[in-house]
C-alpha positions in Angstrom: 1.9 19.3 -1.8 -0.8 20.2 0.7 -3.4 23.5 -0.9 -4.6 25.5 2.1 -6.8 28.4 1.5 -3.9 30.9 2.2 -2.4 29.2 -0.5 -5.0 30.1 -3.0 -5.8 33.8 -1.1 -1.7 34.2 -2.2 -2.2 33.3 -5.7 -5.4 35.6 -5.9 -3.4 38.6 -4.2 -0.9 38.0 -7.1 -3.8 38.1 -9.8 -2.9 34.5 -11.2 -6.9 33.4 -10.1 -9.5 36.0 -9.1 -10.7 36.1 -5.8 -14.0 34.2 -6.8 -12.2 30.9 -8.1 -10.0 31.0 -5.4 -12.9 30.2 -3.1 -14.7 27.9 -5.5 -11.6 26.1 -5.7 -10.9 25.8 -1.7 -14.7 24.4 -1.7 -13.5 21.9 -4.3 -10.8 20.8 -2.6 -12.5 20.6 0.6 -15.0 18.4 -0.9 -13.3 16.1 -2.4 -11.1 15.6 1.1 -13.6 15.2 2.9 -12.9 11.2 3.2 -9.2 11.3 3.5 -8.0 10.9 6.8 -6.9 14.3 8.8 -5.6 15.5 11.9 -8.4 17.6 12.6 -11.3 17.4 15.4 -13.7 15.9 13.1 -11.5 13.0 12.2 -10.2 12.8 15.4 -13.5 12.2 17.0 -14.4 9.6 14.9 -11.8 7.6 15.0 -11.5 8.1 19.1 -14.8 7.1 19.1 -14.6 4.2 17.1 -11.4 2.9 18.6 -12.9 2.8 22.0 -15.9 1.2 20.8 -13.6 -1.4 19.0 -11.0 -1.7 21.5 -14.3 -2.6 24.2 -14.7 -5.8 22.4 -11.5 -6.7 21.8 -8.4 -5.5 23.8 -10.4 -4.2 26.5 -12.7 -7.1 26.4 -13.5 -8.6 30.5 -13.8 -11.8 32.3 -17.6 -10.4 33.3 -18.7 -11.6 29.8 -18.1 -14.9 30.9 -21.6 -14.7 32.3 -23.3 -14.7 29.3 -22.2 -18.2 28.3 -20.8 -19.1 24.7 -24.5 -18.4 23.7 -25.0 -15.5 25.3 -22.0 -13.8 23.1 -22.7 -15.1 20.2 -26.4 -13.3 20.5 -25.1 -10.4 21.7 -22.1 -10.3 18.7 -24.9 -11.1 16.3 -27.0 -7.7 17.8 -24.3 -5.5 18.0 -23.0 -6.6 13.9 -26.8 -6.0 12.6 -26.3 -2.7 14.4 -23.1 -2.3 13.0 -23.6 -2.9 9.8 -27.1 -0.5 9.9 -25.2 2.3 11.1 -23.1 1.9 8.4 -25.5 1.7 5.4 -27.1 5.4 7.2 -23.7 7.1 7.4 -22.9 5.7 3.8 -25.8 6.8 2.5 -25.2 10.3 3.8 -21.8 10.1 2.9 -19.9 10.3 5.7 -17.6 7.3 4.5 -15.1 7.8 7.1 -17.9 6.8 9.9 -19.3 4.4 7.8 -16.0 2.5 7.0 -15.4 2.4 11.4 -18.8 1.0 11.9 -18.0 -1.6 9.2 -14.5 -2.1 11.0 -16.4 -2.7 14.2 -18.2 -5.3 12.6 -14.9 -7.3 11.4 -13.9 -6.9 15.2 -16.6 -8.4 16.3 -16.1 -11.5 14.4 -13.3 -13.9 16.9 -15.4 -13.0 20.0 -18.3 -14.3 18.6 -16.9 -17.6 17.2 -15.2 -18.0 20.6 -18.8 -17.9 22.0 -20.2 -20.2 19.8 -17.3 -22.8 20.3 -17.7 -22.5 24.1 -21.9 -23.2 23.3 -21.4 -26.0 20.7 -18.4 -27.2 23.6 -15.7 -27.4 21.2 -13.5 -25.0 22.7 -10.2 -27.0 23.6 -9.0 -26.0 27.0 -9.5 -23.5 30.1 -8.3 -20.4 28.4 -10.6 -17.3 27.8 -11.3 -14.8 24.8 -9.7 -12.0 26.8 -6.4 -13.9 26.2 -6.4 -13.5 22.6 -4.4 -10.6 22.2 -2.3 -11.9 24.6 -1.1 -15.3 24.3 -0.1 -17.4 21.3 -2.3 -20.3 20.9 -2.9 -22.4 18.0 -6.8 -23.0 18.3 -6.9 -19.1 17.8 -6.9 -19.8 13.9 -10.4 -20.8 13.7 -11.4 -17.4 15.0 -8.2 -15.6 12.7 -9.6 -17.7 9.9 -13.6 -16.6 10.4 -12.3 -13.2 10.7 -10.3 -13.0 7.9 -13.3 -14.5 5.9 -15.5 -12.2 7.1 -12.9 -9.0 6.9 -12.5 -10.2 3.0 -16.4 -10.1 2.1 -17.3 -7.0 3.9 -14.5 -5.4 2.5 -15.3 -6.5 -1.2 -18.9 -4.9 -0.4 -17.7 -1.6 1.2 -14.6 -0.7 0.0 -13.0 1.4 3.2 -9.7 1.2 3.9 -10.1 1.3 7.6 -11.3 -2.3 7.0 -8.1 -3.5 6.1 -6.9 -2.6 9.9 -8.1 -5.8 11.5 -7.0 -8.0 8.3 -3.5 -6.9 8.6 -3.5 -7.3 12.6 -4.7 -10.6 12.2 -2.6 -11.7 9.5 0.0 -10.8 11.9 -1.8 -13.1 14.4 -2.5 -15.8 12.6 1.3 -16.2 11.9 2.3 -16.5 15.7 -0.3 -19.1 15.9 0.5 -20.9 13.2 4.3 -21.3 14.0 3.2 -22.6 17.1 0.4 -25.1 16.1 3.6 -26.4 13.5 6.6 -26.4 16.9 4.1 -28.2 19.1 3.8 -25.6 21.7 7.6 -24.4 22.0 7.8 -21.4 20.9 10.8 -19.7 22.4 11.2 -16.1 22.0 13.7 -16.6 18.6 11.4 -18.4 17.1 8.9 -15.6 17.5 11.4 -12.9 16.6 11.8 -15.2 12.9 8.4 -15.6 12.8 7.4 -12.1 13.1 10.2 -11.3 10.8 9.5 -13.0 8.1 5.8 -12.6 8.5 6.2 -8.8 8.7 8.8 -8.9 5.2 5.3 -11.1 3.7 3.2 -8.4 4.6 5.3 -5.6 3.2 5.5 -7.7 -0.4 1.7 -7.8 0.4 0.9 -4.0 0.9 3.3 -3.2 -1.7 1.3 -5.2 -4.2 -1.8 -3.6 -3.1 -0.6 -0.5 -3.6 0.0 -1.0 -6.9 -3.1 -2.7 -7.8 -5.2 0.5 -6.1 -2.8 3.2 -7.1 -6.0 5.3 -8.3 -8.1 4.3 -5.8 -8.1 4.7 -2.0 -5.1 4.0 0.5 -6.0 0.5 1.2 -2.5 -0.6 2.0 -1.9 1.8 4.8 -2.7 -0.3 7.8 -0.8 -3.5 5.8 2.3 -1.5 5.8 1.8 -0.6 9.3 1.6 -4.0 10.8 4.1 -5.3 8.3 6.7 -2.9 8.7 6.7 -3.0 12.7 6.3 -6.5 12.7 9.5 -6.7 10.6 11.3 -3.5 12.1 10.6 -5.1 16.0 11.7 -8.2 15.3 14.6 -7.2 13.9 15.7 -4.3 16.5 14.9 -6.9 19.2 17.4 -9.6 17.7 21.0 -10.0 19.5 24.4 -9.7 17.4 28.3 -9.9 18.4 29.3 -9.5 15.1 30.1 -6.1 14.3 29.3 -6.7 10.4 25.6 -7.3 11.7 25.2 -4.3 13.7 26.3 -2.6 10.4 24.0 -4.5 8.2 21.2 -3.4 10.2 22.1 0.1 10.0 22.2 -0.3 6.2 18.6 -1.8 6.1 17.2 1.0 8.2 18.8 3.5 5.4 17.0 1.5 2.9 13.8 2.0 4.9 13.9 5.6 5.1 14.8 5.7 1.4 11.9 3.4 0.8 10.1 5.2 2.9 10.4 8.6 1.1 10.3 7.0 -2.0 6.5 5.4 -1.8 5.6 8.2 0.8 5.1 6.1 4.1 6.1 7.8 6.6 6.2 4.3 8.9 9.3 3.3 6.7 10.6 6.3 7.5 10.0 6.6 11.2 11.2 3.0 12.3 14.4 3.0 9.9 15.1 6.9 11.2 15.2 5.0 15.0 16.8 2.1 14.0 20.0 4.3 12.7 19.7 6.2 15.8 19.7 3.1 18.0 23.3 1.8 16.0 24.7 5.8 16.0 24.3 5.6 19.9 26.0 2.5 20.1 28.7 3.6 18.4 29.1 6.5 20.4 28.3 5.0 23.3 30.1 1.5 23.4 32.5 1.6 20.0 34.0 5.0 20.8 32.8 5.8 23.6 36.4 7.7 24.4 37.0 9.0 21.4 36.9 12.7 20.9 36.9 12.0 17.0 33.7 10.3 16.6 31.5 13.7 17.0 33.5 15.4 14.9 33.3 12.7 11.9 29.5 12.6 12.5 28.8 16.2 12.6 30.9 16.2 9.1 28.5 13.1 7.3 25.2 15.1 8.8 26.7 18.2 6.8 27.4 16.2 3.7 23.8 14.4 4.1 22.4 17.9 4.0 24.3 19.1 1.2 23.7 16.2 -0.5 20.1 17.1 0.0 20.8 20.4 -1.5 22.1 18.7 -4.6 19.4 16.4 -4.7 16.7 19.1 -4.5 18.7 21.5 -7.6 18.6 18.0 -10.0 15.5 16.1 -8.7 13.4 16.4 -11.6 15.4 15.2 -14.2 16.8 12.9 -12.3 12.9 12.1 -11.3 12.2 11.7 -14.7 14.8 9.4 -16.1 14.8 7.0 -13.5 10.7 6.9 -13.8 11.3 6.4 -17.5 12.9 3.0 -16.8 10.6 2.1 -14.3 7.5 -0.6 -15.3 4.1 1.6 -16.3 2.1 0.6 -13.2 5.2 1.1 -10.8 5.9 4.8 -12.8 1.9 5.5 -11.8 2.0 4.7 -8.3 5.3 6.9 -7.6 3.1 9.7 -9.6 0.2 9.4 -7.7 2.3 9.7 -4.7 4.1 12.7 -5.5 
């Protein structure tokens, strides 16, 4: 339940808190949000900012940096994480964590271009193929730079404790298992074997949040961006795999139903957005391929929305005590993470 100060003016109009606390405890809750990520044009301006920054040596990386020879990038990397990681101790120490955590970030990010320069100067790197193809191509001598970053993601991370940090570990998890599969095949890597590999990688990185989660359940959201790149690694791979069998097609209705229940059920609305599309995509192919003639189909669909809804009307008149004994069953740090979400 989100508190606005409306909120707190209604409870003051009905004399339930005077005026005066109703303010003090609006700058309370203000203050203590402060770090939690919000849509508003504070938040939104640091994390434009810092993306930009971040994508510009990374994604957005050009073949003009050639220039500077393996040596020249490592120097520069090495100047631009020492000014990374001071503008990060200045905004902590004012705290502004959200900042500080994206300067940190940057730092992490910075990490596989500048072992790709220092490969090129120590001439170790293995073939023709430049940094701006990292985030393009699949390539098994990418895991050195996966592996530094991941090394250097874990310690920074351990000293600074933001979750935005956790955004490149989870991207290049997702990375490193591409690469790997390929390093193991020998270089033939057809598209199925991606689609299992990101699969499977992406169900790993769910099991992975997930225990996160539970291990920082009164902390901050460090599983977020874990979740993220888990779920759509899994959820992608999955939409993009090809079935005749109409007992598949169903099956993969059924696990996006379990997503959105999963979803709702540890409050991430990423579950709940990829497994609401995926039971879209198979109720369009029903209508448009199964029964595509049928004037029936509509008319049963329109009656299971209704029964979902009422079914949501029955769920929201017994969801407490239904809350309640189903929590009681539940192990004690499972029980405190769903509390903690709710």
């Amino acid at each position: 339940m989100d508190v606005s100060k409306k909120h707190l003016a209604a409870a003051a109009a009905e004399n339930i808190i005077s005026a005066e606390q109703a303010e003090a405890l609006y700058q309370y809750l203000s203050e203590q949000a402060k770090d939690t990520p919000r849509f508003n044009f504070t938040h939104v301006l640091y994390y434009f900012g810092g993306l930009i920054a971040i994508g510009a040596m990374s994604i957005f990386m050009t073949l003009g940096w050639e220039a500077f020879g393996g040596g020249g990038i490592l120097v520069i990397c090495c100047i631009y994480a020492a000014l990374g990681l001071k503008l990060s101790s200045v905004f902590a120490a004012k705290q502004l964590n959200i900042p500080a955590g994206i300067c940190a970030t940057f730092v992490v990010c910075l990490t596989p271009l500048a072992v790709y320069g220092l490969q090129v100067y120590l001439g170790l790197w293995p073939d023709n193929s430049v940094y701006q193809d990292y985030h393009r191509y699949i390539q098994w001598h990418w895991l050195y730079m996966e592996l530094a970053t991941l090394a250097v993601g874990a310690v920074i991370a351990w000293k600074y404790k933001y979750p935005f940090l956790f955004m490149p570990i989870a991207a290049t998890l997702w990375y490193m298992s591409m690469d790997i599969s390929a390093m193991l095949s020998g270089g033939d890597y057809s598209w199925e074997l991606r689609k299992l590999v990101s699969l499977y990688s992406g169900l790993l990185m769910i099991g992975l949040a997930f225990w996160v989660d539970i291990r920082t359940r009164k902390q901050a959201d460090y599983a977020f961006w874990i979740y993220l790149f888990g779920v759509l690694a899994f959820w992608g791979s999955l939409s993009s795999m090809h079935s005749n069998s109409e007992l598949s097609k169903f099956f993969y209705l059924c696990i996006n139903l379990s997503m959105i229940g999963i979803g709702v059920l540890l409050v991430r609305r990423i579950f709940v957005v990829c497994g609401a599309l995926g039971a879209c995509s198979y109720l369009g192919y029903l209508a448009f391929s199964v029964f595509k003639d049928s004037w029936l189909f509509p008319v049963v669909l329109s009656a299971i929305g209704l029964a979902i809804v009422y079914l949501g009307v029955l769920w929201q008149k017994h969801e407490q005590a239904i809350t309640q004994k189903t929590r009681a069953i539940l192990p004690t740090a499972l029980r405190e993470l769903l509390e903690a979400k709710a």
